[in-house]
N, CA and C atoms as a LAMMPS dump frame, in Angstrom:
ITEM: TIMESTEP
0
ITEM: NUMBER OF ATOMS
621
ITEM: BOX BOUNDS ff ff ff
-5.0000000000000000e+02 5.0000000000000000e+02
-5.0000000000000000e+02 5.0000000000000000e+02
-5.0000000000000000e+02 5.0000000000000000e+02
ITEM: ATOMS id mol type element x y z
1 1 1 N 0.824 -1.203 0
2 1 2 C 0 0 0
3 1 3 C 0.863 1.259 0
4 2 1 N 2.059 1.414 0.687
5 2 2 C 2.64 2.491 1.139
6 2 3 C 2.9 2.798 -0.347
7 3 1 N 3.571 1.547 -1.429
8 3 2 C 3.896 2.295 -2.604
9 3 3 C 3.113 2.54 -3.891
10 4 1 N 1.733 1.916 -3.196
11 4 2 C 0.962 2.805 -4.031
12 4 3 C 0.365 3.862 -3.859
13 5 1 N 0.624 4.149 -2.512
14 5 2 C 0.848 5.729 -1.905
15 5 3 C 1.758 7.271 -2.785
16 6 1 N 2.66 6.511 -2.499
17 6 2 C 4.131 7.392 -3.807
18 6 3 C 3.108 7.664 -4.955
19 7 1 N 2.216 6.625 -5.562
20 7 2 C 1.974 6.736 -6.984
21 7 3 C 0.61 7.634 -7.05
22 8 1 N 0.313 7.863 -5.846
23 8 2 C -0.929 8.99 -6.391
24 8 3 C -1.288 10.836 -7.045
25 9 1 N 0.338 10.911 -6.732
26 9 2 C 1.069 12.392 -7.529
27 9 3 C 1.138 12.034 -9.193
28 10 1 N 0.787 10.626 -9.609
29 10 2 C 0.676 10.5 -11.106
30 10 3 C -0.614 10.545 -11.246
31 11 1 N -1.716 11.096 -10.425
32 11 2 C -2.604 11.449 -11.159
33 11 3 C -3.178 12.665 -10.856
34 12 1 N -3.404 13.105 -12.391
35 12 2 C -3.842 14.686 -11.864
36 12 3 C -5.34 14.938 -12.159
37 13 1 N -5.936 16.633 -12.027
38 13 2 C -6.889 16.709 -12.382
39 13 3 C -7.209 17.042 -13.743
40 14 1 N -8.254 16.608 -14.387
41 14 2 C -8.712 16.817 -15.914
42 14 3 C -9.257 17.109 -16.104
43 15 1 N -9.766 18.638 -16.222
44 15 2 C -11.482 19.113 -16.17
45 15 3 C -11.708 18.407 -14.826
46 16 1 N -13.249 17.842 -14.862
47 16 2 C -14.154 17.363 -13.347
48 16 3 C -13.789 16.394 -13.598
49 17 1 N -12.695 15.433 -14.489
50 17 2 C -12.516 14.444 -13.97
51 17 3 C -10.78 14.061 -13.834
52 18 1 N -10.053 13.185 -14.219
53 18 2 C -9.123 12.796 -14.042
54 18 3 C -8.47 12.31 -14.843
55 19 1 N -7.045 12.326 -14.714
56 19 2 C -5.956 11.542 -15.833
57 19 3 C -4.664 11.052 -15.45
58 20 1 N -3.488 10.384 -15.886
59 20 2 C -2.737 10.278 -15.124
60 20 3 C -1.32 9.895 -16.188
61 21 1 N -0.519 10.341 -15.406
62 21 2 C 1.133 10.564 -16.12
63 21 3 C 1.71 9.249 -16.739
64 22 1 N 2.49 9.1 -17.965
65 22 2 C 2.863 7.984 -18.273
66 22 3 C 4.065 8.943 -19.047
67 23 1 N 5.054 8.084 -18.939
68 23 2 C 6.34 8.327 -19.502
69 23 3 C 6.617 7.719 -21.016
70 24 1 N 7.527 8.213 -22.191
71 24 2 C 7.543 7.791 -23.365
72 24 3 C 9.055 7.624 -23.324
73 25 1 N 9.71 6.611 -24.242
74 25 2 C 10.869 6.599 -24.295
75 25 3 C 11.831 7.84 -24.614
76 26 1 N 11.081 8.77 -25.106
77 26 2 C 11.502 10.535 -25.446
78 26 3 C 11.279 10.952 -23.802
79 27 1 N 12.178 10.563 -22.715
80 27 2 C 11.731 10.801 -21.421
81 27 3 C 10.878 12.298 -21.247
82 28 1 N 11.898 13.389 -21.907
83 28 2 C 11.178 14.83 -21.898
84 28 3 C 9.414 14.552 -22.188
85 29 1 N 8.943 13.822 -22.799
86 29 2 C 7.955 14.198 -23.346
87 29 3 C 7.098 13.223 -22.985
88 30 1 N 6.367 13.745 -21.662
89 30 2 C 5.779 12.837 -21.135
90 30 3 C 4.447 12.752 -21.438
91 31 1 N 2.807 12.235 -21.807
92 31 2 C 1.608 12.08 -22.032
93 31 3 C 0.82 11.744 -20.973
94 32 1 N -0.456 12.48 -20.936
95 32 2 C -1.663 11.569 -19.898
96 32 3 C -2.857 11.258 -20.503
97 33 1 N -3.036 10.34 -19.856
98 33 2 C -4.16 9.34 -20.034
99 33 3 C -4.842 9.23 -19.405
100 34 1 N -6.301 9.291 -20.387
101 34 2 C -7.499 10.053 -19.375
102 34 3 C -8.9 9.218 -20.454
103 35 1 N -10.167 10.055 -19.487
104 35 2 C -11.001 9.228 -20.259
105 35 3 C -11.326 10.073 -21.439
106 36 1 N -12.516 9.674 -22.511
107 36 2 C -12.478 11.218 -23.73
108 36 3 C -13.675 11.811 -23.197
109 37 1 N -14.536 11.56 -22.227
110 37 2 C -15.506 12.067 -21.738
111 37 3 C -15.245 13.045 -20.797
112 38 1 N -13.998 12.83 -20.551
113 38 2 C -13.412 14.217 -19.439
114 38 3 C -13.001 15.522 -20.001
115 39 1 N -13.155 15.275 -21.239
116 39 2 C -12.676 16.331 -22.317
117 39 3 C -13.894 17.5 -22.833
118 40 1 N -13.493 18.562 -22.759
119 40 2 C -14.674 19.27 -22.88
120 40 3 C -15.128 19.38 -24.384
121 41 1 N -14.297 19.084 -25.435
122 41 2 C -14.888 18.995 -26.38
123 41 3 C -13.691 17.888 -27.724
124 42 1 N -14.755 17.552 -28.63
125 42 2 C -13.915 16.665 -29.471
126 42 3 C -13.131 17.147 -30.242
127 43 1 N -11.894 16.835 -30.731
128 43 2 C -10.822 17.614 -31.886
129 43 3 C -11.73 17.32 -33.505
130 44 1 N -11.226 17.7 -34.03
131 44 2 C -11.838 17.449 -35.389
132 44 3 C -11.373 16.314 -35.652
133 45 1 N -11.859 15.587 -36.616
134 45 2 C -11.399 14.077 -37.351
135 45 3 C -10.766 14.782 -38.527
136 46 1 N -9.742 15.084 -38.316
137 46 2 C -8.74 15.452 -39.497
138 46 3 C -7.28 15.332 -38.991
139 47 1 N -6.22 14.613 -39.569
140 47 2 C -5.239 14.404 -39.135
141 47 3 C -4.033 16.036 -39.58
142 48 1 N -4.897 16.947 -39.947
143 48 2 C -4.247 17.977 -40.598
144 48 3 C -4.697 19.01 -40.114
145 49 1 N -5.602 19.251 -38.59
146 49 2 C -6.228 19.888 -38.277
147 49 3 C -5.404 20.883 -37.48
148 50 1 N -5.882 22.323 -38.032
149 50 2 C -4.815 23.386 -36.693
150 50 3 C -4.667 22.803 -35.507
151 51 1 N -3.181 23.197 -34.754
152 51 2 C -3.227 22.872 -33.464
153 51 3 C -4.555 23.55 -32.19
154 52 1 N -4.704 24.754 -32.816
155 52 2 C -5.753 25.217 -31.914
156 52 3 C -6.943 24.735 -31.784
157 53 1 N -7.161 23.719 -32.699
158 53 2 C -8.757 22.827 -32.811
159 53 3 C -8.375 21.486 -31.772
160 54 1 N -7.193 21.086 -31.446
161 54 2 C -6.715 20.288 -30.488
162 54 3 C -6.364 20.468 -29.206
163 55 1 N -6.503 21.765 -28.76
164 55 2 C -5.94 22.222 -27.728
165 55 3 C -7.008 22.775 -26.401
166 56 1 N -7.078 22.109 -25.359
167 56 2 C -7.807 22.638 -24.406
168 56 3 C -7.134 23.5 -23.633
169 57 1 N -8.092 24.674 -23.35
170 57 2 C -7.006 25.799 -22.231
171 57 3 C -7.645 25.466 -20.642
172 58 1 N -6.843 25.449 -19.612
173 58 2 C -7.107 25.421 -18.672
174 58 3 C -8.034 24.268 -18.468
175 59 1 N -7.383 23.164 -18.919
176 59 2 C -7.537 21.607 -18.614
177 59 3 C -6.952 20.819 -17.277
178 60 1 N -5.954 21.149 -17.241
179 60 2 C -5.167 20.398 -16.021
180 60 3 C -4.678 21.046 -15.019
181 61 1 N -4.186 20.004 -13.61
182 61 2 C -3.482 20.793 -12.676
183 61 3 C -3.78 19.466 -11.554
184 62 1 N -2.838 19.942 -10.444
185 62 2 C -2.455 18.597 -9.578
186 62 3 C -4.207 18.244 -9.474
187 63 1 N -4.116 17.198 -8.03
188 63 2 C -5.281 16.674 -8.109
189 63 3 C -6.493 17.085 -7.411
190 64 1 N -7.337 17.517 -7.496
191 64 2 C -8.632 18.155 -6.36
192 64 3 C -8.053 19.798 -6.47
193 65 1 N -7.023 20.374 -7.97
194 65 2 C -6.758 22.051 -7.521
195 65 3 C -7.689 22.369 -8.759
196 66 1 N -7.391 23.784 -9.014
197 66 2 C -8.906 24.344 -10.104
198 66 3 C -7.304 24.115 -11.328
199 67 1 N -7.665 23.842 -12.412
200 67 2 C -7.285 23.478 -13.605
201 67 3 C -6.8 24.935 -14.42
202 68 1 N -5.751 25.127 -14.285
203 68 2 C -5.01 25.747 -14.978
204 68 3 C -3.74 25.662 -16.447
205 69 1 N -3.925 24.484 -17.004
206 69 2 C -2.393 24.31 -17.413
207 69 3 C -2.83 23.82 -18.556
208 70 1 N -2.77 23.738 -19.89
209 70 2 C -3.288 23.744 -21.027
210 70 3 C -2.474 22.568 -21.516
211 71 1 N -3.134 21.817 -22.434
212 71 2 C -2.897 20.587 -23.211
213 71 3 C -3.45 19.968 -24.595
214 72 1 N -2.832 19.585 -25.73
215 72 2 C -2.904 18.768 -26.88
216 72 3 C -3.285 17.369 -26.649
217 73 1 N -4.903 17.607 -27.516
218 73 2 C -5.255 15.747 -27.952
219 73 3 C -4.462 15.005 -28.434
220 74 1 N -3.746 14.103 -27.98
221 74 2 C -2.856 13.336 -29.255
222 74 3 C -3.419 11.975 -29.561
223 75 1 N -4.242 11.577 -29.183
224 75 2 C -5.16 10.659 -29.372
225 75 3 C -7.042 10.196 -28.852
226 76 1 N -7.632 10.191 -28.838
227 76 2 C -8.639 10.255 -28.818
228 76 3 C -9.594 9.007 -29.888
229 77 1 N -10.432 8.442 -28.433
230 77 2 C -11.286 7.172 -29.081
231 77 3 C -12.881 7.346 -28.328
232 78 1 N -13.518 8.012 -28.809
233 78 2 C -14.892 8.364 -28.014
234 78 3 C -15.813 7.05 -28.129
235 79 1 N -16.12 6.457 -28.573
236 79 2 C -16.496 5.16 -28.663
237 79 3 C -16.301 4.544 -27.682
238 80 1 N -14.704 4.083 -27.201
239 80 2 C -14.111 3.399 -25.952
240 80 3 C -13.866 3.93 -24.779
241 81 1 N -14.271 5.628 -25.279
242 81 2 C -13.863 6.673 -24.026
243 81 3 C -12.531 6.493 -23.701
244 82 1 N -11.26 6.581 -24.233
245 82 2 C -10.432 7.109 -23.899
246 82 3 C -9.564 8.01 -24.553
247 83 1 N -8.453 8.854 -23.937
248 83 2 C -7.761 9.91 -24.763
249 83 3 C -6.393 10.04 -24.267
250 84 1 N -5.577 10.759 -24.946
251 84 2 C -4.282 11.001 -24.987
252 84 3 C -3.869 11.693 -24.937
253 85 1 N -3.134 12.734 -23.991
254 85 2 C -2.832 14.412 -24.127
255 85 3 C -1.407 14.498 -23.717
256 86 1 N -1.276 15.832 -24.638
257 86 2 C 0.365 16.014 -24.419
258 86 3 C 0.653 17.567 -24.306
259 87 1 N 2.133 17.748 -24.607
260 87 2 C 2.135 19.329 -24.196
261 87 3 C 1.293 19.949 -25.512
262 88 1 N 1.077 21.452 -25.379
263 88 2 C 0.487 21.813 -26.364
264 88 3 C 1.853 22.349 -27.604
265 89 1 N 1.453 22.948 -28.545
266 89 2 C 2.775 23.517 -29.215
267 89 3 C 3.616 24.375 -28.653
268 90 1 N 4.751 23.643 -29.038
269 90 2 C 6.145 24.339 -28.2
270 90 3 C 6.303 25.745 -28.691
271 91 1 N 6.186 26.024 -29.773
272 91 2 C 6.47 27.365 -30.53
273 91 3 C 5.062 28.599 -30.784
274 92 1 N 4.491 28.005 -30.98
275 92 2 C 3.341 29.001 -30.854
276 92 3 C 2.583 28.924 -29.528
277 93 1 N 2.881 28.253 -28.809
278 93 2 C 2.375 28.406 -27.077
279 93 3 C 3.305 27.437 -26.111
280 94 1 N 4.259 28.753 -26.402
281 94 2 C 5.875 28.106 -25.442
282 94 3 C 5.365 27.896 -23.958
283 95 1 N 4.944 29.179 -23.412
284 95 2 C 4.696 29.34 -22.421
285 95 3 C 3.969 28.406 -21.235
286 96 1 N 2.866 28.167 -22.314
287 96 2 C 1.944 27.198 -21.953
288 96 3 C 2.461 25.495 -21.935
289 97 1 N 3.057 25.504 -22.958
290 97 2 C 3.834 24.223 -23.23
291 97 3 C 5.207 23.862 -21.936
292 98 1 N 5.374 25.059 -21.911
293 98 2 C 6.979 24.988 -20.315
294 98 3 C 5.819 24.402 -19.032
295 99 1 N 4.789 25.306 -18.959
296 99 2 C 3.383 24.695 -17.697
297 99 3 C 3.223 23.308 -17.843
298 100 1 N 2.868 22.768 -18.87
299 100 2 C 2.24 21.06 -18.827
300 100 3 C 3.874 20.313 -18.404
301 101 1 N 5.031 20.855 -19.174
302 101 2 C 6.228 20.116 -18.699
303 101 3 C 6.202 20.058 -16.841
304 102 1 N 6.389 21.472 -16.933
305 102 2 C 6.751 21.157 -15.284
306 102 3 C 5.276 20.406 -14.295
307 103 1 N 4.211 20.239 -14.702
308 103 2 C 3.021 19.951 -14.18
309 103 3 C 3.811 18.641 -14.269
310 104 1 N 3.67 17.492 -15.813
311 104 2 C 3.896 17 -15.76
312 104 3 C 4.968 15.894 -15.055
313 105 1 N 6.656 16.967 -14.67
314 105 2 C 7.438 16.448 -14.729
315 105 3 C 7.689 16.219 -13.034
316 106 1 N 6.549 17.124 -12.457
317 106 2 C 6.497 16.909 -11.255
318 106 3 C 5.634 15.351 -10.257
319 107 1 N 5.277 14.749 -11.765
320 107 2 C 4.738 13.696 -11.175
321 107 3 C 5.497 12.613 -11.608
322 108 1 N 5.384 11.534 -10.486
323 108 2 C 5.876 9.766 -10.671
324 108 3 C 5.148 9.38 -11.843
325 109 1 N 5.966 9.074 -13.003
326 109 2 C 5.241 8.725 -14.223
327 109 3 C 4.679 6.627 -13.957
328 110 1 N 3.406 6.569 -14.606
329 110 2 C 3.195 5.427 -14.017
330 110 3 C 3.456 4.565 -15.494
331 111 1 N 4.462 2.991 -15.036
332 111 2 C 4.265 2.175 -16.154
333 111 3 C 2.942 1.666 -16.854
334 112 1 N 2.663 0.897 -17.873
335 112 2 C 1.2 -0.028 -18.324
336 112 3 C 2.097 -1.434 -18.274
337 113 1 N 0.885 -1.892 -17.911
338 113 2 C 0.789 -3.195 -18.142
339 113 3 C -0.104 -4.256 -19.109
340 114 1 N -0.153 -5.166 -19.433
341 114 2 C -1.493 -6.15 -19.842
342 114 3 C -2.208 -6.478 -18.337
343 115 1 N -3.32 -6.179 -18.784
344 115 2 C -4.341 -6.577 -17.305
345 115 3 C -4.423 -8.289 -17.48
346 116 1 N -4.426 -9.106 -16.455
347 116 2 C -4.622 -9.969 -16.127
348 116 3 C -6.322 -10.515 -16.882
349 117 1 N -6.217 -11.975 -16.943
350 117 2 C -7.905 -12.123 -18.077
351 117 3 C -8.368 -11.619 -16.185
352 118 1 N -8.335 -11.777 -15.532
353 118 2 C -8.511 -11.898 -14.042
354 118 3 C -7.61 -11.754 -12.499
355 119 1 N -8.099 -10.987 -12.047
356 119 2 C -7.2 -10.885 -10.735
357 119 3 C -7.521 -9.7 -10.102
358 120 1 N -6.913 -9.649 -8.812
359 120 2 C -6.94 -7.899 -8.011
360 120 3 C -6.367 -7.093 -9.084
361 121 1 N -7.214 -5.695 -8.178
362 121 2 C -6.748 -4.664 -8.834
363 121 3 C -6.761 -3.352 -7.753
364 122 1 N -6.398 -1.772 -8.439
365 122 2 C -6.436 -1.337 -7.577
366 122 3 C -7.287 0.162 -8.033
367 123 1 N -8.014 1.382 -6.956
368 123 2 C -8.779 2.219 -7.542
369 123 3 C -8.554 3.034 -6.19
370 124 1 N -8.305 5.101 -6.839
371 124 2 C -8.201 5.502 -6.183
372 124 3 C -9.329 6.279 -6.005
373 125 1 N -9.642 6.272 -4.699
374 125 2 C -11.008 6.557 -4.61
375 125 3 C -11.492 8.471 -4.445
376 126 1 N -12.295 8.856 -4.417
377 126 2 C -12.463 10.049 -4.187
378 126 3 C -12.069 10.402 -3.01
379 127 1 N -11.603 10.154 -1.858
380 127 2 C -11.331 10.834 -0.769
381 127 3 C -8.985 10.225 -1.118
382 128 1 N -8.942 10.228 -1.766
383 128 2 C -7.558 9.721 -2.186
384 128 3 C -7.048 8.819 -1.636
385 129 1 N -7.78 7.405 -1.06
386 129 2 C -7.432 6.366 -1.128
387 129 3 C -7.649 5.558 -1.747
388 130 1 N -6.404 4.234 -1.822
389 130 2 C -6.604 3.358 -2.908
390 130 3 C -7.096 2.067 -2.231
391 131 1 N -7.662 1.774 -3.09
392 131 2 C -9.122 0.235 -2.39
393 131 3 C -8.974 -0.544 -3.851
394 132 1 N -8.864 -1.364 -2.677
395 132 2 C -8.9 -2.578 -3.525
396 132 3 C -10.607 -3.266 -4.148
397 133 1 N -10.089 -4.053 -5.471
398 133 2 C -11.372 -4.122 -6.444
399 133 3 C -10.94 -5.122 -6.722
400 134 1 N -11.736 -6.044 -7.853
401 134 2 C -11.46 -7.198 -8.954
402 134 3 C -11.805 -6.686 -10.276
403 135 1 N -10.661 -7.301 -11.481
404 135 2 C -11.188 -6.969 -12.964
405 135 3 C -11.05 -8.035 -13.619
406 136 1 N -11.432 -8.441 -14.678
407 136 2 C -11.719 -9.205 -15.499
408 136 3 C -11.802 -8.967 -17.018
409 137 1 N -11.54 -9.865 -17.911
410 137 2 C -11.707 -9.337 -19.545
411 137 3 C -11.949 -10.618 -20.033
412 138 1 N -12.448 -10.522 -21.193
413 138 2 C -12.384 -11.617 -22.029
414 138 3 C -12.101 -11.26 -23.386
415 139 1 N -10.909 -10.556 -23.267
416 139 2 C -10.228 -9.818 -24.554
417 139 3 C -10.778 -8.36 -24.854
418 140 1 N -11.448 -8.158 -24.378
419 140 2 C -12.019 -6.373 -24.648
420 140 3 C -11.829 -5.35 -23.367
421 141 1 N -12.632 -4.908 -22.783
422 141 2 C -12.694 -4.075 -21.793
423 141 3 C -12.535 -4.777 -20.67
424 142 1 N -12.129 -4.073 -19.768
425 142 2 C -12.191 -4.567 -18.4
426 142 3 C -13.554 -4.432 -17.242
427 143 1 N -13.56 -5.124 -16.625
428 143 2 C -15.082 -5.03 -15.879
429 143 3 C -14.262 -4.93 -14.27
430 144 1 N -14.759 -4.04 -13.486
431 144 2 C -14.248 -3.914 -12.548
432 144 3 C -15.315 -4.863 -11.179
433 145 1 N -14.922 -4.852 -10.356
434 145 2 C -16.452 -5.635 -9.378
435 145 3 C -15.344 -5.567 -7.679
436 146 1 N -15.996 -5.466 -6.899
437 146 2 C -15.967 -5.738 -5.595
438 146 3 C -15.486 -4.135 -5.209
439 147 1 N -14.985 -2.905 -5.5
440 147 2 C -14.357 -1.808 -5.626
441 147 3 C -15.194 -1.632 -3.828
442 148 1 N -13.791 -1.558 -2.963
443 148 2 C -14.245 -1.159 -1.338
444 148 3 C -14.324 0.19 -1.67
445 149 1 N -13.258 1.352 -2.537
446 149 2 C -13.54 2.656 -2.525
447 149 3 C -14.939 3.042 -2.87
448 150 1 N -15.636 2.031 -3.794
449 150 2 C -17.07 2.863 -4.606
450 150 3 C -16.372 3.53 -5.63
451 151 1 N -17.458 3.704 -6.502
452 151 2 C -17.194 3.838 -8.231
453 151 3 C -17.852 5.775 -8.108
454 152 1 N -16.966 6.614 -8.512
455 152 2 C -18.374 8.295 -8.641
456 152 3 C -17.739 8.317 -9.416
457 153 1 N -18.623 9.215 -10.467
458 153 2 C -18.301 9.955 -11.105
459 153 3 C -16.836 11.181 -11.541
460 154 1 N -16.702 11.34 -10.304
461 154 2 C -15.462 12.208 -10.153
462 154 3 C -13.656 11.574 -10.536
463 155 1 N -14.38 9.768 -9.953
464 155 2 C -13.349 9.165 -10.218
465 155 3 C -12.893 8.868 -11.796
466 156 1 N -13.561 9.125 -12.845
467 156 2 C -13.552 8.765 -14.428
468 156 3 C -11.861 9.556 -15.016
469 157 1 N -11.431 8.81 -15.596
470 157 2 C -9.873 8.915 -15.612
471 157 3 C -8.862 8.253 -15.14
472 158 1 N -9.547 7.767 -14.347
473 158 2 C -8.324 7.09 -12.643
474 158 3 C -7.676 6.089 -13.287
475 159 1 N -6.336 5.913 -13.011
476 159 2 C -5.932 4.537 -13.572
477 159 3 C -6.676 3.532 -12.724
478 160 1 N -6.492 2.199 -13.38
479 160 2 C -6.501 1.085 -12.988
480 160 3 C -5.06 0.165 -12.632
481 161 1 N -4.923 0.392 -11.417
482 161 2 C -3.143 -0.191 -10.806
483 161 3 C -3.63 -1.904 -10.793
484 162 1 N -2.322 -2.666 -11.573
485 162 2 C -1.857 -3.799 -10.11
486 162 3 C -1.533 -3.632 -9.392
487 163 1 N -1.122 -4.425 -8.518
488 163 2 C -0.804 -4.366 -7.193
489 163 3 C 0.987 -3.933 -7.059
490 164 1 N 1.276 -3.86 -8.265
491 164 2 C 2.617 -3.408 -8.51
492 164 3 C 2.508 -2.018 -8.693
493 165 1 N 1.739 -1.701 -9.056
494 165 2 C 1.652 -0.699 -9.822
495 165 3 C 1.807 0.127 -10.961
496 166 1 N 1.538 -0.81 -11.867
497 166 2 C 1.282 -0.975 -13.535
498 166 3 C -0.282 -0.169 -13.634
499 167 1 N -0.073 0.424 -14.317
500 167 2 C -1.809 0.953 -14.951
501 167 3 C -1.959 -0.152 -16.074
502 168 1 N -3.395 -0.36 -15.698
503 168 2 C -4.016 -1.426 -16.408
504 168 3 C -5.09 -1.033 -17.291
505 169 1 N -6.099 -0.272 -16.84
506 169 2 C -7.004 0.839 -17.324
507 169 3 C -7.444 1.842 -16.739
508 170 1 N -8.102 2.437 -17.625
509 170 2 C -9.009 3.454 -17.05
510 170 3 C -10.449 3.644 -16.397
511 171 1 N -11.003 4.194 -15.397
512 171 2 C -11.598 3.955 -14.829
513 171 3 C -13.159 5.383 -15.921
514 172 1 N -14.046 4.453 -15.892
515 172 2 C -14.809 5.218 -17.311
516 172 3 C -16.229 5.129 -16.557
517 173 1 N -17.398 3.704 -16.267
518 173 2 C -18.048 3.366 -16.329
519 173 3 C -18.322 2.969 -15.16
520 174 1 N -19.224 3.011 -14.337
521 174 2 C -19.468 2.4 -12.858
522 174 3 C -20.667 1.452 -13.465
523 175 1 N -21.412 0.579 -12.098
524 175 2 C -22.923 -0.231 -12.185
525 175 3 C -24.168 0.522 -12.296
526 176 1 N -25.072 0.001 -12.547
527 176 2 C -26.199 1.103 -12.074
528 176 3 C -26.538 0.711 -11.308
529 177 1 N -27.862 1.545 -10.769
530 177 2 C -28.56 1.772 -9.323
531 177 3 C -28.49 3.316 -9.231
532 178 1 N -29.022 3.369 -7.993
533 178 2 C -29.305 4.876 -7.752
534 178 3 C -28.191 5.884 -7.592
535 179 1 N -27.98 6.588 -7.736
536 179 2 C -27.189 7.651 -8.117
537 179 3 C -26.411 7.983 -6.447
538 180 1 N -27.397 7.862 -5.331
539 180 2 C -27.243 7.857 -4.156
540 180 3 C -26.542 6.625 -3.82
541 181 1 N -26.452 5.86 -4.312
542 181 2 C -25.391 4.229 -3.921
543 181 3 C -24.264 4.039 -4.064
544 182 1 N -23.512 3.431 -3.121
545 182 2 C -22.356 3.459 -3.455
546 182 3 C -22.187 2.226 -4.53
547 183 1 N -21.758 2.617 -5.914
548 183 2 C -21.176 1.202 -6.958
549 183 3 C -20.222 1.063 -6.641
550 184 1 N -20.053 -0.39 -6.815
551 184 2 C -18.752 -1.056 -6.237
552 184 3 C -18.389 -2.157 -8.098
553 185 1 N -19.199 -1.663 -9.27
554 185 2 C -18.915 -2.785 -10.063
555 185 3 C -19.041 -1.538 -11.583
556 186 1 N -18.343 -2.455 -12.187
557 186 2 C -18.694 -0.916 -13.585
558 186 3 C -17.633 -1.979 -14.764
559 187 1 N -18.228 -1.472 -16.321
560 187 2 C -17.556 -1.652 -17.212
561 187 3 C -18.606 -1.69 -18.445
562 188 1 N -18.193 -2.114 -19.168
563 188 2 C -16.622 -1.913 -19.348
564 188 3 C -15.636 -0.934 -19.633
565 189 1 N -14.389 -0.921 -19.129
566 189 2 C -13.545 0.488 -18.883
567 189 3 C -12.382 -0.276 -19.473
568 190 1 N -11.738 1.266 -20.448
569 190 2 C -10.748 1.038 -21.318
570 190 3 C -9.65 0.107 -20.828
571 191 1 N -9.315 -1.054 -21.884
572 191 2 C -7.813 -1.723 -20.96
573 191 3 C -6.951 -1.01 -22.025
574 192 1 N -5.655 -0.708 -21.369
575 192 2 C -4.52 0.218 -21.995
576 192 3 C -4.182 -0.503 -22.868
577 193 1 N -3.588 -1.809 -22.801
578 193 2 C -3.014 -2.453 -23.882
579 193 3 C -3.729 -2.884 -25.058
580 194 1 N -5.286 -2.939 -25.331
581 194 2 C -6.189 -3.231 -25.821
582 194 3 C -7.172 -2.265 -27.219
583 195 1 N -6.414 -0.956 -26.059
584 195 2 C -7.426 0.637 -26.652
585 195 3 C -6.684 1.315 -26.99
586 196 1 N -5.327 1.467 -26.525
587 196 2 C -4.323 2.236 -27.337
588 196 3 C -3.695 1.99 -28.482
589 197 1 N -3.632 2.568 -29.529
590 197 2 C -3.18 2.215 -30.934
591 197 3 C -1.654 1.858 -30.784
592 198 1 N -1.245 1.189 -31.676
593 198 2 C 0.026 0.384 -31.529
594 198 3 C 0.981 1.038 -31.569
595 199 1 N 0.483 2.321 -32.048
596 199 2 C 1.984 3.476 -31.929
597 199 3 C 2.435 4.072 -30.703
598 200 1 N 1.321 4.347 -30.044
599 200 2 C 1.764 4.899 -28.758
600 200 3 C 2.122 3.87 -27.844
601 201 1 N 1.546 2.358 -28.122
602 201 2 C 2.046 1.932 -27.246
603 201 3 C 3.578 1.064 -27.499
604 202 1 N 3.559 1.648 -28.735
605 202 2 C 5.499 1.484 -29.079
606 202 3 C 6.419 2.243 -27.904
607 203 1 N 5.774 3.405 -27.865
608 203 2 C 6.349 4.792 -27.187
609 203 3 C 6.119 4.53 -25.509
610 204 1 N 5.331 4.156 -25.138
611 204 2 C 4.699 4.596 -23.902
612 204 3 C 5.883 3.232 -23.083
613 205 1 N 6.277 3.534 -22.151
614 205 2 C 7.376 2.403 -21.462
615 205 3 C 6.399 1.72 -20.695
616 206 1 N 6.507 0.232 -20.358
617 206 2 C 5.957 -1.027 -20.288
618 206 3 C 6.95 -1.528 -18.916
619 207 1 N 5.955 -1.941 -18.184
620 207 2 C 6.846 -2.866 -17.04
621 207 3 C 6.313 -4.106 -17.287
């Protein structure tokens, strides 16, 4: 527990919800991973699209502070709900781009892993502890179930740790029931190795 303590400075805030630090073999240039529903709006479907049609202002900042620090879509899957953000442009928004570095560089970048078809897992909960859960796949999404923290809304973004502390997925989807209940079960929620396109996860470092 203690060291998945250390690892909760890799996740920050994203808009009202959440995302969290991952390192690329370009160490400088680190990415977070978040859900695409935390995003206030979609980039265009054009791979040629101005940077300013990609760029959210005053998106990020540590975790539970008001969101100051601006960031680039670099991937995005609304379907599976998840997304990819990086600094924004270095040259036409230096300034802003030096902010996401040091935001970024101030956090423990977290490895990915392949999620287990089955096994523990881990979820940080809205009051910033991590509780233990179970996930499961049968090659697609992950289904989360037993979650002692409870599933809100607020939590959407959150990685999904082993017990090592590998991110496994993202936390997207809770159970239903009443809105007043605590869910303890949800899915299916993005698995990293599954939803990320094969390029980034060339890039993205692997434990």
């Amino acid at each position: 527990m203690s060291e998945l303590n250390k690892l909760t400075a890799a996740v920050l805030q994203v808009g009202d919800g959440r995302g969290f630090v991952v390192e690329t073999l370009e160490a400088e240039h680190r990415l977070i991973i978040t859900a695409a529903h935390c995003l206030p709006f979609l980039p265009p479907a054009h791979p040629a699209a101005y940077f300013a049609e990609r760029t959210y202002r005053r998106l990020l900042g540590p975790l539970e502070a008001e969101p100051t620090v601006w960031a680039e879509c670099r991937f995005i899957d609304h379907v599976n709900d998840i997304a990819v953000l990086g600094a924004p442009d270095g040259q036409e928004l230096a300034q802003e781009a030096d902010r996401y570095e040091a935001l970024t560089e101030a956090a423990p970048p977290l490895r990915i892993a392949e999620a287990p078809g089955r096994g523990p897992a881990w979820l940080l909960g809205l009051d910033g502890q991590w509780g233990r859960c179970a996930v499961r796949h049968l090659g697609g999404g992950l289904w989360i179930s037993d979650a002692t923290t409870g599933i809100a809304g607020g939590m959407s973004g959150s990685p999904i740790l082993t017990a090592e502390g590998a991110a496994i997925g993202v936390v997207c989807v809770s159970g239903g029931g009443p809105d007043d209940e605590m869910h303890t079960e949800g899915g299916p929620n993005p698995r990293l190795a599954w939803h990320l396109p094969a390029g980034l996860l060339a890039v993205i470092l692997h434990r």
